[in-house]
N, C-alpha and C positions, 0 to 999 in steps of 0.2 A: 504494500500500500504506500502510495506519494506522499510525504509529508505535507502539509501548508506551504512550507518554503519551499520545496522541490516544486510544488503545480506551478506556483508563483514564475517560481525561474523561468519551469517551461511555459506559460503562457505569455511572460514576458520576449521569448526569444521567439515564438511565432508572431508577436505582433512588431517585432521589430524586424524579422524576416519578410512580413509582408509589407512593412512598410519600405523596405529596402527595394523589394518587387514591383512597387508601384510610386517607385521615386519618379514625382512627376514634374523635377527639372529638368531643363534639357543640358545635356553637356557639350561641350568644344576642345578641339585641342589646340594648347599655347605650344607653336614649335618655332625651332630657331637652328639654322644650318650653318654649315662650316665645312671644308673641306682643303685638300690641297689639289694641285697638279703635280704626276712625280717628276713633272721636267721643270718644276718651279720648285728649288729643294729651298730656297731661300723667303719665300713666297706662295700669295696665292693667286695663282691664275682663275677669274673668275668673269665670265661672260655671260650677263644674266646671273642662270642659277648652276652654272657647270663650272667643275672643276676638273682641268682636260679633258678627259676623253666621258665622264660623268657627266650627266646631267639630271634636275631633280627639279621639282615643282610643290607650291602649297599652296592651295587651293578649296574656297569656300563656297557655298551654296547655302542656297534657303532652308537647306535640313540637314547637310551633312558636309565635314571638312576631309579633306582629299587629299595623300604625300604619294608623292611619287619618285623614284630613284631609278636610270638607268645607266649602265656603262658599257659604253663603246667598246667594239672589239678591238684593241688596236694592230692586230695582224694587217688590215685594210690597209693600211698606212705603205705595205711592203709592194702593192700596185697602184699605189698614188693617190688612195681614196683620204679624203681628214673622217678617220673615226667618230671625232665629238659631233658631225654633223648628223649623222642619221639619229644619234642617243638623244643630239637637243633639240632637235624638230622633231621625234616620238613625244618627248615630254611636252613642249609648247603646243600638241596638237592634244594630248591629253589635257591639258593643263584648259585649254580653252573650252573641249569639249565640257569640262567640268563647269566651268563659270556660266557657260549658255543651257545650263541644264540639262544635258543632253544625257542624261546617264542614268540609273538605276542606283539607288546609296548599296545595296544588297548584293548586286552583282558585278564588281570589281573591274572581272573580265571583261566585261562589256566595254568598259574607258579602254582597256588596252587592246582588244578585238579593232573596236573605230578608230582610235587612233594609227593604228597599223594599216587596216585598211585603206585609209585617206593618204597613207606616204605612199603605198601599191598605186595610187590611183593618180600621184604627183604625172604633169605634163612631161616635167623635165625628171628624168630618172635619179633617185638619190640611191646610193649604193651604200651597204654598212650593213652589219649588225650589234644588235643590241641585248642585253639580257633587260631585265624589267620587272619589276615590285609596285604593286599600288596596295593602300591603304586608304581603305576608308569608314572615318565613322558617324553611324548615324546618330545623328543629336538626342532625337526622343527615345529610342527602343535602346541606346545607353550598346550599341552590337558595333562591332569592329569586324568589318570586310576586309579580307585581304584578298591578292593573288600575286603568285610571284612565277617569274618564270627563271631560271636559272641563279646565278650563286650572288646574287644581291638578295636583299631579307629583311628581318626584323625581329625584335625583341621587345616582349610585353615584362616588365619588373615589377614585381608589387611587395612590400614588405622585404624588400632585399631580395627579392630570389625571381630567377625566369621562370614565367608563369606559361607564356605560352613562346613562340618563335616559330617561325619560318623552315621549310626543309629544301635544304640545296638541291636543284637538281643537276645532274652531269651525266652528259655522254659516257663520258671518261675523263682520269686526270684531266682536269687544268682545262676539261672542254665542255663550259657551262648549254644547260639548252640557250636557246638565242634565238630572235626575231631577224629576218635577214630579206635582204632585196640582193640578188645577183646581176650578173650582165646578163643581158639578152644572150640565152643559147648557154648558158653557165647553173640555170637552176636546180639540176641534179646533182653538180660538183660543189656547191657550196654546202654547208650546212644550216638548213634553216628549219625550226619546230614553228609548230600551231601554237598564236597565244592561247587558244582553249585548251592547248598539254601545259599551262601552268597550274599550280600548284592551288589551291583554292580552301578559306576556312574562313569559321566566323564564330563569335565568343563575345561574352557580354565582359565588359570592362567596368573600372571603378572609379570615382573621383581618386587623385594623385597615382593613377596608373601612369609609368613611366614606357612613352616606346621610340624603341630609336630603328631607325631604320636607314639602313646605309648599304653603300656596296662592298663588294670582296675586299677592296682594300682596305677596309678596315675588319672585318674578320678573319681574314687571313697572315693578319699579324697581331692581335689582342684575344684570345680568350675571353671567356667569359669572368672567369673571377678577376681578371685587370677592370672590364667593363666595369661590371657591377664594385669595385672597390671606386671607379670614376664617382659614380650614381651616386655614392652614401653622400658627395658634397652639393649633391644640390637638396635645397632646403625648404625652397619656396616656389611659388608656379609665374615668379618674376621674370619675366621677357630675359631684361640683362643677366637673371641669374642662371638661366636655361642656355643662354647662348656663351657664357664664361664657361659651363660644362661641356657642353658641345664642342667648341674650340679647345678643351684643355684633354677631352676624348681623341679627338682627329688628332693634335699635334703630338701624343703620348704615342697613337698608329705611328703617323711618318715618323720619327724617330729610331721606335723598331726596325721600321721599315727598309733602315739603312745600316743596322746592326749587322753585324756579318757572322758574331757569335752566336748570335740568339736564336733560340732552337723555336721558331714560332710555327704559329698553328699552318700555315702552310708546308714547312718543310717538316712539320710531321705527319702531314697529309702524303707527302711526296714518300717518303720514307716508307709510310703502309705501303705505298706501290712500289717500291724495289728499287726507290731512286735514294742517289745517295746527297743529300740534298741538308744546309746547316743556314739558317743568316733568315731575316726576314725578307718578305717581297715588296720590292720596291714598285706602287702603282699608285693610281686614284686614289684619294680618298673622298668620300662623299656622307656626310654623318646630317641627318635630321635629328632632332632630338626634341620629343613631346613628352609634356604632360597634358591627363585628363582632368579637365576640370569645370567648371559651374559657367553655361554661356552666358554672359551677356554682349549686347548689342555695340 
């Protein structure tokens, strides 16, 4: 039999469970980006919202706020294509579609489907590939859309710890899936996946849910517990305080990233596969970094 104080508890944690269920604020996310170019080791090359061969977008609507992260293949570069261009005309085509309404908050894929579509459909032929992550979340149902297609991602933090993330996809080693336009008469030799083979989930989030979402250059030289020790210094859902971590995220990456000792998460990726491989990888970085929190206007 329940004590008095035992019903109590439990009657008190269902009505605070249901009040939690029918929290009828709507929520937004405060995000603030940062990244390098790895050809700007002193510097950040940044055009718009790209950082070399990366590009990335942030984006709101009437019901739902929208990140998006892509990075250029820069193999392109070896037949005279500029890489950053097909990754930052994916995202500015995403990025618009999103402002003009044009989307579903629920189905992710859909921004990245149209916006692909419309580069296939350019007059003038844009060559490139790109991999690609959207995030979006809906204000009122408190649900976070993703789809990600190859080794750019994300990270949800809540209480210190990964709550949910992103799953890589790859070919193989070092060969993410990717969005691709080839030459006429080349479409079978290039590599190119269906945005609808990205990866696709959705999960209800919390006020001060932390999510960062960035490309391979930064998870292919940080760990998660480097991450997450970043995360314990932010403190508050302050613009400048979000973007001093952001920045102090990316610059903690590139630094690795030119270590030659350092055993990072890429060269022990390489290592599973039977390469003998020590130093971090020198590339893009590209870091969003949000919190959830209470909209207003």
């Amino acid at each position: 039999m329940l004590s008095v104080l035992s019903y109590g508890r439990l009657v008190a944690r269902a009505v605070l469970g249901g009040l939690s269920q029918t929290d009828g604020r709507d929520y937004s996310l405060i995000t603030a980006s940062y990244g390098f170019g790895k050809d700007f080791r002193k510097g950040i090359l940044k055009k718009g919202m790209c950082y070399g061969d990366d590009a990335c977008f942030v984006a709101r609507h009437k019901t739902a706020d929208v990140l998006g992260v892509a990075d250029g293949v820069g193999g392109w570069r070896d037949y005279g294509v500029d890489p950053s261009q097909f990754s930052a005309t994916l995202m500015r085509t995403c990025e618009r579609l999103v402002k003009e309404g044009r989307f579903t908050p629920t189905y992710p894929v859909g921004i990245l489907t149209s916006g692909y579509y419309e580069l296939l459909q350019n007059k003038v032929p844009l060559l490139g590939s790109s991999t690609a992550c959207i995030v979006v979340l809906d204000r009122r149902s408190h649900r976070l859309h993703t789809c990600n297609l190859g080794d750019s991602g994300f990270l949800v933090v809540r209480g210190g710890e990964v709550v949910h993330r992103s799953d890589e996809q790859q070919h193989y080693f070092n060969t993410p899936f990717q969005l691709s336009i080839a030459p006429p008469g080349s479409e079978g030799v290039v590599l190119s996946d269906s945005p609808e083979a990205a990866d696709s989930s959705s999960f209800d989030v919390q006020l001060g849910d932390i999510i960062l979402t960035a490309s391979d250059g930064l998870f292919d030289n940080m760990p998660d517990y480097m991450i997450l020790q970043e995360l314990k210094k932010l403190k508050t859902t302050n613009y400048d305080s979000i973007l001093q971590t952001a920045q102090s995220i990316a610059k903690q990456a590139h630094d690795l990233a030119y270590d030659p000792n350092y055993m990072s998460p890429f060269a022990q990726f390489a290592c599973d596969n039977g390469l003998n491989v020590r130093g971090g990888k020198p590339d893009d970085i590209t870091v969003l970094l949000s919190i959830v929190a209470e909209y207003t206007d």
